[in-house]
C-alpha positions as CSV (number, residue, x, y, z in Angstrom):
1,X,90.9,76.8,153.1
2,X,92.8,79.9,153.6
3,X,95.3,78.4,150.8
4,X,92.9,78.0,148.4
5,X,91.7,81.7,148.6
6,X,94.9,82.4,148.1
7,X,95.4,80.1,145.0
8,X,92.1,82.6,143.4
9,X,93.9,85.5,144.4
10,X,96.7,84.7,142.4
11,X,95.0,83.1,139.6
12,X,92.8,86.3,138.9
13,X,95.6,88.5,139.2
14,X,97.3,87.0,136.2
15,X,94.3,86.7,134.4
16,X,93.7,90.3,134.8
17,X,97.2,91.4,134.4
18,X,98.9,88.8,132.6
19,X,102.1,86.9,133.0
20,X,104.4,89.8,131.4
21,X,104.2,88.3,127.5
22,X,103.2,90.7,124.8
23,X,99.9,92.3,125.1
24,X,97.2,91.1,122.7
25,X,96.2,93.4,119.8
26,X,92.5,94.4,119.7
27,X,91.0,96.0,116.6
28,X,91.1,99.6,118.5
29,X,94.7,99.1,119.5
30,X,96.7,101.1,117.2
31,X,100.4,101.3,116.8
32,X,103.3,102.9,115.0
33,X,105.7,101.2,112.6
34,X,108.6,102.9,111.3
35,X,111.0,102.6,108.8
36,X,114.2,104.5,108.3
37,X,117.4,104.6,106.9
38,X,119.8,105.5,104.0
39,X,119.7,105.2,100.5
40,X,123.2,105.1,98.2
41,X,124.8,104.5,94.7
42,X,125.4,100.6,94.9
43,X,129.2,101.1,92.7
44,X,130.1,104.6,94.4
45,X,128.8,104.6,98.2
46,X,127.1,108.4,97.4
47,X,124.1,109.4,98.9
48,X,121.1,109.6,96.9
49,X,118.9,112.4,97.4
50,X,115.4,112.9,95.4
51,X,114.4,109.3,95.6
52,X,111.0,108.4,96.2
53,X,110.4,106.0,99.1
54,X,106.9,104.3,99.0
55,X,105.5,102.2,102.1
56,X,103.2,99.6,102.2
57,X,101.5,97.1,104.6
58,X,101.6,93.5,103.5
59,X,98.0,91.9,104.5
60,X,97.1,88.5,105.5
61,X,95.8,88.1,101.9
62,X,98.9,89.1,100.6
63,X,97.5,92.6,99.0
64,X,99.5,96.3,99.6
65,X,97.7,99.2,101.1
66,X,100.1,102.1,100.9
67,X,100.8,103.9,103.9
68,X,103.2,106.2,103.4
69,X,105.6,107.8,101.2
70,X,108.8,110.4,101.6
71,X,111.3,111.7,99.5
72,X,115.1,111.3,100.4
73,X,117.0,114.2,101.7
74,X,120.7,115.4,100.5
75,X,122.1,113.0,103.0
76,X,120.0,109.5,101.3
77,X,118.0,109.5,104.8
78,X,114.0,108.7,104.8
79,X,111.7,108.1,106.9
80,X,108.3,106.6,106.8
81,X,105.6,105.0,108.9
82,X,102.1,103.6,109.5
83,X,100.3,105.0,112.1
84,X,97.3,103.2,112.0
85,X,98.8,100.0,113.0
86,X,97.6,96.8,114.5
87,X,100.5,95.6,116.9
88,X,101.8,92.3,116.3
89,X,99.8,92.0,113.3
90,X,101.0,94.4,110.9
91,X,104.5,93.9,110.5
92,X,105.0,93.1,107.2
93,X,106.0,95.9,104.6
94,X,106.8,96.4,101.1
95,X,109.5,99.3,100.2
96,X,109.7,100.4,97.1
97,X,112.3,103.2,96.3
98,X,111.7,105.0,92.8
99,X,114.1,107.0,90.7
100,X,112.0,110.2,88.7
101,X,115.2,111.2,87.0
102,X,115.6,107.1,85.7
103,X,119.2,107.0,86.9
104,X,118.7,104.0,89.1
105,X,116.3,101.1,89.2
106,X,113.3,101.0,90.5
107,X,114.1,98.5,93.5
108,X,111.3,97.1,96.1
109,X,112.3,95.4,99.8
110,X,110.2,93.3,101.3
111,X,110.4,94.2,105.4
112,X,109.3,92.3,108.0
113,X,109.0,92.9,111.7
114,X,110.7,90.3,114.4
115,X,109.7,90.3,118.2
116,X,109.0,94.0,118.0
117,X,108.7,96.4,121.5
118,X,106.7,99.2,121.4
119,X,107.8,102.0,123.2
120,X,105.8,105.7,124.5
121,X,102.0,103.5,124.3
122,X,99.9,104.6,127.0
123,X,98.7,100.8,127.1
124,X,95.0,101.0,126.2
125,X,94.3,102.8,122.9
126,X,98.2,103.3,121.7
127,X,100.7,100.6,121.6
128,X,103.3,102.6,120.9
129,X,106.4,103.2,118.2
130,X,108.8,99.9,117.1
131,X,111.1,101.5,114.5
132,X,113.2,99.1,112.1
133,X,116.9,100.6,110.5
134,X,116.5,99.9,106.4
135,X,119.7,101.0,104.5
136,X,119.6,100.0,100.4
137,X,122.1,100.5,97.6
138,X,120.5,101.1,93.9
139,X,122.1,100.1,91.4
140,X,121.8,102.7,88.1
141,X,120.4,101.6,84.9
142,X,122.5,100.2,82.2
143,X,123.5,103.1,79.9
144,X,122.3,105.9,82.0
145,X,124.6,108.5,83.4
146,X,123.3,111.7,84.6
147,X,125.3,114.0,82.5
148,X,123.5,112.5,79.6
149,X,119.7,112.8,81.3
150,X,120.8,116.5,82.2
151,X,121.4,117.2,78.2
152,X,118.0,115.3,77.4
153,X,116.4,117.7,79.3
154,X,118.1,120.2,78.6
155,X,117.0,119.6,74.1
156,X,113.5,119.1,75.5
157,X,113.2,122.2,77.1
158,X,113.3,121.1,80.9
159,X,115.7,122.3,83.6
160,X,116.8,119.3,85.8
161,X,116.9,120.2,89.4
């Protein structure tokens, strides 16, 4: 008899606690998904700055809602994220890294998220941050060099930056 007691004992404590796998989403769990990394010249290695990085969550029916978006700094680093997460179901992005001055071509990356941890959740509302290292080499478009964009601008009255 006692064993059997024992047997529920156990039983409910992994039904309560679980057995130490992944944590099942709920719609008012909420989690972080960050991508970051570097962006360069695809022929020289050089770091691009001034590129526009735009995120976006990939949903079940295949359609983008944009989360984010960030500008490259002098160094080709961004950074962006979606904070209103659902763990272990939104893990599929679409990156697409746009070129204002049309040196480079527009370039999109499709991003997916493998067996991610979450770290800093407080394990009831907040999940937590899984962050993902993205580095991408644009290639410039045929015919364009920037010396050339700089002296259209400069005929048309604009100042490049």
């Amino acid at each position: 008899m006692k064993i059997k007691h024992i047997f529920y004992i156990i039983s409910a404590y992994f039904v309560i606690f679980g057995c130490g796998k992944a944590p099942m989403a709920s719609e008012y769990q909420k989690a972080t998904y960050m991508i970051y990394g570097n962006v360069t010249d695809y022929e020289s290695s050089e770091k691009l700055e001034n590129i526009t990085v735009f995120m976006y969550e990939i949903s079940a029916n295949n359609s983008e809602i944009k989360t984010d978006s960030a500008q490259t700094d002098r160094n080709g680093y961004f950074e962006v994220e979606n904070n209103e997460a659902t763990p272990y179901l939104s893990d599929n992005y679409r990156l697409y890294f746009i070129d204002k001055n049309k040196i480079y071509k527009d370039t999109a990356a499709n991003i997916v998220f493998v067996d991610e941890s979450f770290y800093n959740g407080d394990k009831q509302y907040y999940a937590g941050e899984t962050s993902l290292k993205f580095n991408i080499a644009l290639e410039k478009i045929a015919g364009q060099n920037l010396n050339d964009i700089k002296k259209n601008n400069e005929i048309a009255g604009c100042s490049p930056q």
